[in-house]
C-alpha positions as CSV (number, residue, x, y, z in Angstrom):
1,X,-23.5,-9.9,-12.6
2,X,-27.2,-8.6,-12.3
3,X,-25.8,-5.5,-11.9
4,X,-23.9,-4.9,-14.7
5,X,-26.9,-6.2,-17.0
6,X,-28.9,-3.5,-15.8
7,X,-26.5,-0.7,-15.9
8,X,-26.1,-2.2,-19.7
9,X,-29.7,-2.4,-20.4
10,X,-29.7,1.3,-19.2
11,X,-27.2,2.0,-21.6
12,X,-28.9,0.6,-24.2
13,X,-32.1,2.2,-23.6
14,X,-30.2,5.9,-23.1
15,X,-28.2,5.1,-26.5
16,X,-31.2,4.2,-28.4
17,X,-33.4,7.8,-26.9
18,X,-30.9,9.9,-27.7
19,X,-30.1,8.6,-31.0
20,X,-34.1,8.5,-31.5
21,X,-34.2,12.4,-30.8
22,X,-31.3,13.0,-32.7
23,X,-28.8,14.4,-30.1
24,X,-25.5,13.5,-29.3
25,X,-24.9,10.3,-27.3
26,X,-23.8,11.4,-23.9
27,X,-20.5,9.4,-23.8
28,X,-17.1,10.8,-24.0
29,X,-14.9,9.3,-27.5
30,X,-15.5,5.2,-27.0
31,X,-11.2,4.3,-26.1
32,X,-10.7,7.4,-23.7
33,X,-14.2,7.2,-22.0
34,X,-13.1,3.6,-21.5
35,X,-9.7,4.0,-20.6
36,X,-10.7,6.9,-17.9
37,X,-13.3,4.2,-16.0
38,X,-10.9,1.9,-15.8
39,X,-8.5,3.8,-14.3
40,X,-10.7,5.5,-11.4
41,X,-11.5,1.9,-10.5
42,X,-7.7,0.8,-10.7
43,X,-7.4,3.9,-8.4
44,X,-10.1,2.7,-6.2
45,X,-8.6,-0.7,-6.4
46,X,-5.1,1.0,-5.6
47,X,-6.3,2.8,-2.4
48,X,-7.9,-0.5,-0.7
49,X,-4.5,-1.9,-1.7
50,X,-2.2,0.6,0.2
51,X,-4.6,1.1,3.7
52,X,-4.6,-2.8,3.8
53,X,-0.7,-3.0,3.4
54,X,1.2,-0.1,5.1
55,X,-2.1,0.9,7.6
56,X,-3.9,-1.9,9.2
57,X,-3.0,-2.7,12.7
């Protein structure tokens, strides 16, 4: 959990710079940029899954 508060305090701080300096937040569109994380963990996830089932010995 300490973890994600930092990586959300980073955020944060990045988010409130760039806004400061008047560029563009470095973030892709809010539901895609979302939606794409989730799925490279779910593929992550997915991987793990399939050596564990089909591939351990």
């Amino acid at each position: 959990m300490y973890e994600v508060m930092i990586a959300l305090l980073a955020g944060v701080i990045v988010g409130l710079l760039f806004s400061a300096l008047k560029l563009p937040i470095p973030a892709p569109p809010v539901l895609s940029g979302v939606m794409g994380i989730v799925g490279v963990f779910l593929g992550g996830q997915l991987y793990q899954w399939i050596l564990e089932r089909f591939f351990s010995g």
